[in-house]
N, C-alpha and C positions, 0 to 999 in steps of 0.2 A: 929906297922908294920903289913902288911897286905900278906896274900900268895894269887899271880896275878897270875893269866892265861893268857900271852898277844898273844894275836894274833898278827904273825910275816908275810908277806906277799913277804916280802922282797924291800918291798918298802921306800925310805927314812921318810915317814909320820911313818909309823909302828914301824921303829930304833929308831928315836927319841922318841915316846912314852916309848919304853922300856927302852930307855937310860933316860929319867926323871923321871921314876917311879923305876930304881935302885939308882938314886942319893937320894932318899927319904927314899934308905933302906929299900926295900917293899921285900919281897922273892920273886922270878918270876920266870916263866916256860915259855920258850917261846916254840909257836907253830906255824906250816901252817897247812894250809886246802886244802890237798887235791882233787881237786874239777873236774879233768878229768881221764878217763882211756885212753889209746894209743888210742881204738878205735874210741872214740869223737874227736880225731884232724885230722882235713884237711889238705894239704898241703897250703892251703890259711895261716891255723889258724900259721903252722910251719913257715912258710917266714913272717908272721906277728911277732911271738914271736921274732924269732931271731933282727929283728929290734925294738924292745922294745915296742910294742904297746899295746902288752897285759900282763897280770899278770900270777900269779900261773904257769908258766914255769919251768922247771927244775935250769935255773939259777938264778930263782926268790929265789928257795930254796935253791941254793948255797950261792948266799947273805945274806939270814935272817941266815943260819947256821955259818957266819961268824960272822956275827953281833952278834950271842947269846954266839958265844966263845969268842969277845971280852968285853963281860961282864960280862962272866965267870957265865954261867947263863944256867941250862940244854935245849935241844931244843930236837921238836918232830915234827912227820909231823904225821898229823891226816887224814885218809883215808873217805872223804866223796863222796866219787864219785860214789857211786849210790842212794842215798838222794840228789844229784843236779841235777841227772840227772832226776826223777822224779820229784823233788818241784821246782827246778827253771824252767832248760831244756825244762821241759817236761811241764811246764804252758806254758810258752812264745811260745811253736811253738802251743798248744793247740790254746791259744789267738790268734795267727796269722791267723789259720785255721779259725776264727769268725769272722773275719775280724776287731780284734781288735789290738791294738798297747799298748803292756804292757812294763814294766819298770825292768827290771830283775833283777837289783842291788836291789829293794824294797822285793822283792822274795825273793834271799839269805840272805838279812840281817835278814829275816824273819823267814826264816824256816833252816838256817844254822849257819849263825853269832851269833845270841841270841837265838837261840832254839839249836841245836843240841850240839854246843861249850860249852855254858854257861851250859847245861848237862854234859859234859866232865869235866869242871871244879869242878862241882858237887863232882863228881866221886874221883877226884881230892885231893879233899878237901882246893879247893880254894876259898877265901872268895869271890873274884870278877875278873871281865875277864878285859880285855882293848884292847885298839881298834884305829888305827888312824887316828879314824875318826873329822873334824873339827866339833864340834857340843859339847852344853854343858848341864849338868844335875845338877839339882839344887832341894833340899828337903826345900819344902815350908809347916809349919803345919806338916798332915800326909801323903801330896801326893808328889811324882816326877816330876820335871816339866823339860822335855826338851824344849832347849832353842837352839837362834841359834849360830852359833860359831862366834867370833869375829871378825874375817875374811870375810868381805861379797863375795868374792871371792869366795872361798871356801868351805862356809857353807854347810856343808852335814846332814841340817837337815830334808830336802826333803826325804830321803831315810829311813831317821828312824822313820818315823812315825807310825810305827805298832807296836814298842817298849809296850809292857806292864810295869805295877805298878814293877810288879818281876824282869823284864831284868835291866827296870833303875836302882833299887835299888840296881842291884851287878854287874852294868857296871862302867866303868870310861873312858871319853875320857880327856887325858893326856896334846889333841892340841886342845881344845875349846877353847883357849883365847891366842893363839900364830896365827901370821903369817904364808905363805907360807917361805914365805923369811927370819924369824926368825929361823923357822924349819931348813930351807938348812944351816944357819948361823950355830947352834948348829950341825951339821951335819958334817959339813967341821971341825969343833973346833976337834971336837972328831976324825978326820979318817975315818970315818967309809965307806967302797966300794961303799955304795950306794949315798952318798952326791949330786950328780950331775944327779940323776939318774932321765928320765923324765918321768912324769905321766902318766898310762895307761888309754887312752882317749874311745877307743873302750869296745864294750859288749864281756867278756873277751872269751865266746866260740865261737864269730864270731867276729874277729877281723880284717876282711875284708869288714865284712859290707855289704856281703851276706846273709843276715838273710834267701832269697827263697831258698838257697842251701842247708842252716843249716839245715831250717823247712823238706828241700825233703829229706835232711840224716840222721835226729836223727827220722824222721816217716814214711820214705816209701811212703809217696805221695807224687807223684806227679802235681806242680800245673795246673788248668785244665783253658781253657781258654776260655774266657767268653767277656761278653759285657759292652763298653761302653756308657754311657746313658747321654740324660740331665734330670735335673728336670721332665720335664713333658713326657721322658718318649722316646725322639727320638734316635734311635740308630747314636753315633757318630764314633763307628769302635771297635778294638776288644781289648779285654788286653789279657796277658800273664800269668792272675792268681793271687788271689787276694791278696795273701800272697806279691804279689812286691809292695802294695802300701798301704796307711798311709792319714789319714786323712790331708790337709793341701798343699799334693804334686802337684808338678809342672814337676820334669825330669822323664822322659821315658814316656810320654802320647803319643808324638810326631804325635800327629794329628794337621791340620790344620785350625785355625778359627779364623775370625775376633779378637777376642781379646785372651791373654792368659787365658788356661782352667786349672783347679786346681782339684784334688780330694776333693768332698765337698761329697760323701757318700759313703760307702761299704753295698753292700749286698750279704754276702756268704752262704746264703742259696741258693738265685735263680744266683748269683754268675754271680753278677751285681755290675761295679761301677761306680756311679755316678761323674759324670764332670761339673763342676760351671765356674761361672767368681770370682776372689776373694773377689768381696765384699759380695758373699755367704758362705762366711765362717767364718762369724763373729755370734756370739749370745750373748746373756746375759745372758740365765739360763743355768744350770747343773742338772742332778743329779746324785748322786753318791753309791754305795752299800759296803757290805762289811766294814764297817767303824771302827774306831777305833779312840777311845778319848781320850787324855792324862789329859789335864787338870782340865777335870773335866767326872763328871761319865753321864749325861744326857744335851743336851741344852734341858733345858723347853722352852725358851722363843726363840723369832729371835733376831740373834748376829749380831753385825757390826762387821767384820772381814777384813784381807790379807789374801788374797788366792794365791796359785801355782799351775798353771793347766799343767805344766810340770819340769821339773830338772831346766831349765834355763831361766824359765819365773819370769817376774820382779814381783814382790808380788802382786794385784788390791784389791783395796777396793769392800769389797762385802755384803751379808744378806748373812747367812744361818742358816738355822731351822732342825729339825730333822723330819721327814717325819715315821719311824716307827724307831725299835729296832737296825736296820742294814743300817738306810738308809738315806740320808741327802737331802735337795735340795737348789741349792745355786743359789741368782740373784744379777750380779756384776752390779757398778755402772754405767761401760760404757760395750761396747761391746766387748770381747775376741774374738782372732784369732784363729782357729782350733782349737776346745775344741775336745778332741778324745776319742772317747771309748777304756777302757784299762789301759788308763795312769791315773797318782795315783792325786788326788784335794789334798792339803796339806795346812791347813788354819790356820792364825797366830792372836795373839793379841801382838801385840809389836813383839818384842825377843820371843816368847813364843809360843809354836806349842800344838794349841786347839786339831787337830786331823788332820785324811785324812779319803781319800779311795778311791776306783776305782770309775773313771765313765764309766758312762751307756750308 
């Protein structure tokens, strides 16, 4: 029997974790994470929660406290809300401002979920934390190997690839080799409020999907409006600031020209963006910084890999090599769509996640 720190969200992925990891007889402490003050929320953010779109609500925290009484199992709510505001927050509208498009969920798991929690449970005196997330770990030799979750649906191992040797080895995900539809099954069995309850699909402090408004309220700028360009450089009319667009984008350009134009570049220093046709939006290479390895400590050699160049891009066969200490370069076999600076490269051998990291 092991003493668990489960992180409780209040979401039905979360209950069931806790609810298999009591059947096993483990001691557990359930918790939330904290992750806003009144002053972070919108009224966008409020009319969102109330409609369930987003997490970490106050009724999020009435569910998990329900959930933790009926498993007769202590609960706490852990006050992170100014370690999100700068590690997550405060990267993502940073990145915006670069005219990059970053991944926030990859942020908190990072610097909150296994960094600050897995401290708490420290603290604690808990052997290991859990978590409900779809993703599996597995002790191979003397290393850790996250793997993906059984569920291709599901699999949430895009988001944990910054995972170190240390988080793996005192993590446990409880739903790595169950269902979505297994889960709610065990869910309904038990009672529990949340059984029915639907997925938070949005980024949980902008759950309206105003990321320019988030960026103008959590920093005071305002965005400035600027030009749009083609490749070589002719002005095609004006934007509204670069923070409203995304490598790959097509709505709100709303200029006129023979064929559909797409965002195919950001440049927020001279605070310019570039406008394509779509088949300029395709490449083969990457590269990417900041990186982080699981499966092993160095590529020496060039790997044939599966790569994810976003959350919900289908895996490509690819090469990648390591280019220095922190840095990778990757050439897939055919051409990818909007490869974007910001967003996390996440590269695979089978089931088995080699590493990630930001591209450039």
């Amino acid at each position: 029997m092991s003493k668990i720190l489960v992180a409780m969200s209040g979401g039905v992925d979360s209950t069931v974790a806790a609810h298999l990891l009591k059947e096993q007889n483990h001691d557990l402490i359930g918790a939330m994470m904290k992750l806003f003050s009144d002053t972070d929320l919108s009224e966008a953010h409020i009319k969102s929660a109330k409609a369930n779109r987003s997490c970490c609500t106050l009724s999020d925290a009435e569910d998990a406290r329900s959930v933790a009484t009926a498993l007769d199992i202590p609960f706490y709510v852990f006050n992170y809300c100014e370690s999100f505001a700068e590690e997550v927050m405060g990267r993502f509208a940073k990145a915006y401002l670069q005219g990059k498009t970053p991944n926030p969920c990859i942020d908190c798991n990072r610097f909150i979920k296994f960094d600050k929690f897995l401290h708490r449970a420290t603290e604690l005196e808990c052997d290991y934390i859990a978590t409900g997330h779809y993703a599996r770990i597995e002790k191979t030799n003397d290393r850790f190997l996250l793997k993906t979750g059984l569920d291709s649906t599901k699999d949430q191992s895009y988001v944990l690839y910054a995972m170190t040797q240390e988080q793996l080895s005192r993590t446990l995900f409880p739903l790595g080799e169950l269902s979505k539809d297994k889960v709610r099954t065990l869910a309904e069995a038990q009672g529990f409020v949340n059984a029915e309850k639907r997925d938070s699909q949005d980024i949980c402090f902008a759950p309206d999907g105003d990321y320019a408004a988030f960026i103008s309220r959590h920093t005071g700028i305002q965005p400035e409006k600027g030009q749009f360009q083609s490749r070589s450089g002719k002005h095609l009319g004006n934007h509204k600031g670069v923070i409203n667009y995304t490598i790959g984008q097509r709505k709100g350009i709303a200029i006129t020209a023979p064929e559909p134009l797409y965002v195919v570049g950001i440049n927020a220093e001279e605070n310019i963006v570039t406008l394509g046709a779509s088949s300029e939006l395709f490449t083969k290479q990457l590269n990417a910084a900041d990186i982080n390895l699981i499966a092993l400590d160095k590529i020496n050699d060039k790997m044939t890999i599966q790569a994810k160049i976003r959350y919900a891009h289908a895996p490509q066969k690819a090469t990648v090599w390591q280019t220095a200490d922190d840095k990778i370069h990757m050439e897939f076999n055919s051409p990818q769509r909007a490869i974007t600076p910001g967003q996390a490269v996440v590269f695979y051998d089978g089931d088995i996640v080699i590493g990630g990291g930001t591209i450039v």
